[in-house]
C-alpha positions in Angstrom: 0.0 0.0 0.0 3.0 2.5 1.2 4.8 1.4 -2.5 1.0 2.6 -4.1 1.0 5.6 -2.6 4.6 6.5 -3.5 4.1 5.6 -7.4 1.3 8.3 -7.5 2.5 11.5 -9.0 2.4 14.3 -6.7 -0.4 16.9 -7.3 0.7 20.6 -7.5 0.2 22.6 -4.3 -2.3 26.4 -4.7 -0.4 28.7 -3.8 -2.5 32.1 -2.8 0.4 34.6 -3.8 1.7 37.0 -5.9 2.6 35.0 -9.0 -0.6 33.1 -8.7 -2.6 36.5 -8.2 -1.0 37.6 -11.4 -1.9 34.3 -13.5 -5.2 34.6 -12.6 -5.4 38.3 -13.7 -3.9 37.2 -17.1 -6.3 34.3 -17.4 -9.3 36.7 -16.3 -8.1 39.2 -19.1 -7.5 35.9 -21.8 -11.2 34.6 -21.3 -12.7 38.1 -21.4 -11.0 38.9 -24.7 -11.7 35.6 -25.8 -15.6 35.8 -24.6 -15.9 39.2 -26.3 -14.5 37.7 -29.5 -16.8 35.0 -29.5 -19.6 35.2 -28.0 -22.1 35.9 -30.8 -21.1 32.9 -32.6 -21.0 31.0 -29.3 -24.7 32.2 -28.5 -25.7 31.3 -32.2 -24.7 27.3 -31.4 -25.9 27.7 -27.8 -29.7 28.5 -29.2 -29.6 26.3 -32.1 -28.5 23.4 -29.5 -31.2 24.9 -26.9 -34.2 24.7 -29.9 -33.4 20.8 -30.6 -33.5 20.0 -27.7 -36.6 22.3 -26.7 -38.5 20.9 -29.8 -38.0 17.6 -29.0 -39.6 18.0 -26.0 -42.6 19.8 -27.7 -45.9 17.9 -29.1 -46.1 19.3 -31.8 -42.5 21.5 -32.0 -43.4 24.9 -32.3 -40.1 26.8 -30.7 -37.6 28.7 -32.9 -34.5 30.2 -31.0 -32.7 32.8 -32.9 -29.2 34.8 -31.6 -28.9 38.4 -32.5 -27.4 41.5 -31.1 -26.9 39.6 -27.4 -30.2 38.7 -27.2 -31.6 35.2 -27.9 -35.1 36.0 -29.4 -38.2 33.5 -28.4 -40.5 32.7 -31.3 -43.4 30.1 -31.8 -44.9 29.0 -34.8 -48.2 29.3 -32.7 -47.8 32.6 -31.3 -50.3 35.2 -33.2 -48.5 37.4 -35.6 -48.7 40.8 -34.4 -47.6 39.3 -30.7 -44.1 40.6 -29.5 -41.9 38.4 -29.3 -39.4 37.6 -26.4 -35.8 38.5 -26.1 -33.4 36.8 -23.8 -30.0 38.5 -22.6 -27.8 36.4 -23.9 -24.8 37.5 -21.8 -26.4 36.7 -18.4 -26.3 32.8 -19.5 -22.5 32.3 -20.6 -20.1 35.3 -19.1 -19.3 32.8 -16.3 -16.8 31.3 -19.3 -14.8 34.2 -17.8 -14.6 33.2 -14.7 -13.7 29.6 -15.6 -10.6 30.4 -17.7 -9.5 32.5 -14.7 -9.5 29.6 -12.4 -7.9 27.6 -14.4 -5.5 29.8 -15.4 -4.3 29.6 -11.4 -2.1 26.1 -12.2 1.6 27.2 -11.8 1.8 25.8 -15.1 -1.0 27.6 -17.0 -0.3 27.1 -20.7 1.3 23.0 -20.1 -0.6 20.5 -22.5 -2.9 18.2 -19.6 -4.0 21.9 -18.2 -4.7 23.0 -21.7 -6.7 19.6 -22.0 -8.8 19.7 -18.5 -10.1 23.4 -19.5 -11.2 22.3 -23.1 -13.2 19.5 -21.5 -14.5 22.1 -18.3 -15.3 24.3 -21.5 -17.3 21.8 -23.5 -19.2 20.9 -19.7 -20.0 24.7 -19.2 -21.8 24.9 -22.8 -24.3 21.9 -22.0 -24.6 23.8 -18.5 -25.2 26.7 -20.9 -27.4 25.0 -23.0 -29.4 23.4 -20.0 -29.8 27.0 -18.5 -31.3 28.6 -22.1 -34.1 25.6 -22.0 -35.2 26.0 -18.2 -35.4 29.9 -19.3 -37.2 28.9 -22.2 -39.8 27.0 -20.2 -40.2 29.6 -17.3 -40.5 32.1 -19.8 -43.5 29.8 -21.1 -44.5 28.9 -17.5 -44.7 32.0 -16.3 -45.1 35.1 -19.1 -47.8 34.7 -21.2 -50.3 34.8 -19.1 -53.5 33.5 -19.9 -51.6 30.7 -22.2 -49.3 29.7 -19.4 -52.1 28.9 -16.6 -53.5 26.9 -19.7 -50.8 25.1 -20.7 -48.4 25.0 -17.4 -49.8 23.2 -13.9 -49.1 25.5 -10.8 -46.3 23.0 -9.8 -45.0 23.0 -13.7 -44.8 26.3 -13.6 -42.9 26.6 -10.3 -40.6 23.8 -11.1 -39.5 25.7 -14.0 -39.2 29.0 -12.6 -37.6 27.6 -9.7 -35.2 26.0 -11.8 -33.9 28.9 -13.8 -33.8 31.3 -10.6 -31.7 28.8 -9.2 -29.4 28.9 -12.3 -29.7 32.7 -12.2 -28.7 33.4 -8.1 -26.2 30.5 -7.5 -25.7 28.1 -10.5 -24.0 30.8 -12.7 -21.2 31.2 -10.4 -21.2 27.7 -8.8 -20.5 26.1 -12.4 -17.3 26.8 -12.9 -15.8 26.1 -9.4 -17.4 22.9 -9.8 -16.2 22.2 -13.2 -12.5 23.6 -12.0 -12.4 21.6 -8.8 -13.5 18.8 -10.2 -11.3 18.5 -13.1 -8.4 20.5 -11.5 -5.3 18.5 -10.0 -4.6 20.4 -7.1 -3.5 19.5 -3.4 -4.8 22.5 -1.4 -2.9 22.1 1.5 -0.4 19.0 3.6 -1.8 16.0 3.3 -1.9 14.2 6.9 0.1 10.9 7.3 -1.1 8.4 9.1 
């Protein structure tokens, strides 16, 4: 068991200090710039992924999700014509990617190839959270907004379930997702490890 123990490669140690300060200032800077950069066609594959999967929940599918000008407009084939449609801020689903580069961008070893590899996948997580988060918006939207046709179409406990669930997403989930996705897939030793 001792000779086990020993063949395991040692995890890093966090440091909280001035170099690591400065790495995650650079990483915070590198994900905004990158975010910026990319976040229309990132919201564009994040409602097109959203309406699939919306519309296959739907009898009949009725729900078209379009991305324009940071807002990800609602539309229904059954909605009247002259009703307005719904626009979604975009940004408030997907800045956390900001956050999340920052973290990982903490390693003393930022740029090396199995970091580079455990934020892709953390990446590719945080768009089906992203991606989850548009649909429960979606359906709380539907739940809760349209008045008369959501008491008709939505249960009181349907329509708290979903609302529930996207406030959720909105107050804590945003910000949890990443530390989640980073401390899960990070390689870290936080502090001695006690013998025994």
């Amino acid at each position: 068991m001792a000779a086990t123990a020993a063949a395991e490669p040692r995890r890093p140690r966090l440091r909280l200090d001035g170099p690591s300060a400065a790495r995650l200032a650079a990483g915070f800077g590198a994900g905004l710039a990158f975010w910026l950069a990319f976040s229309a066609p990132y919201e564009r594959a994040v409602a097109a992924t959203a309406q699939a999967v919306t519309r296959v929940l739907e009898s009949p599918p009725t729900t078209t999700l379009t991305a324009s000008s940071g807002e990800i407009r609602v539309e229904r084939s059954d909605f009247p014509a002259d009703s307005p449609r719904p626009g979604l801020p975009a940004a408030d689903l997907h800045f956390n990617f900001v956050l999340l580069a920052a973290l990982f961008a903490l390693t003393p070893r930022p740029q090396s190839g199995a970091n580079v590899a455990r934020f892709a996948a953390a990446a590719g997580l945080l768009f089906v959270v992203h991606v989850a988060a548009l649909c429960l918006q979606v359906q709380s939207l539907y739940a809760t907004s349209l008045g008369p046709w959501s008491e008709a179409h939505y249960g009181r406990v349907a329509r708290n379930l979903w609302a529930g669930g996207f406030h959720f997403y909105q107050v804590a989930g945003r910000f949890a997702a990443p530390f989640v996705l980073w401390w899960g897939l990070s390689r870290f030793e936080l502090g001695p490890v006690k013998k025994r």
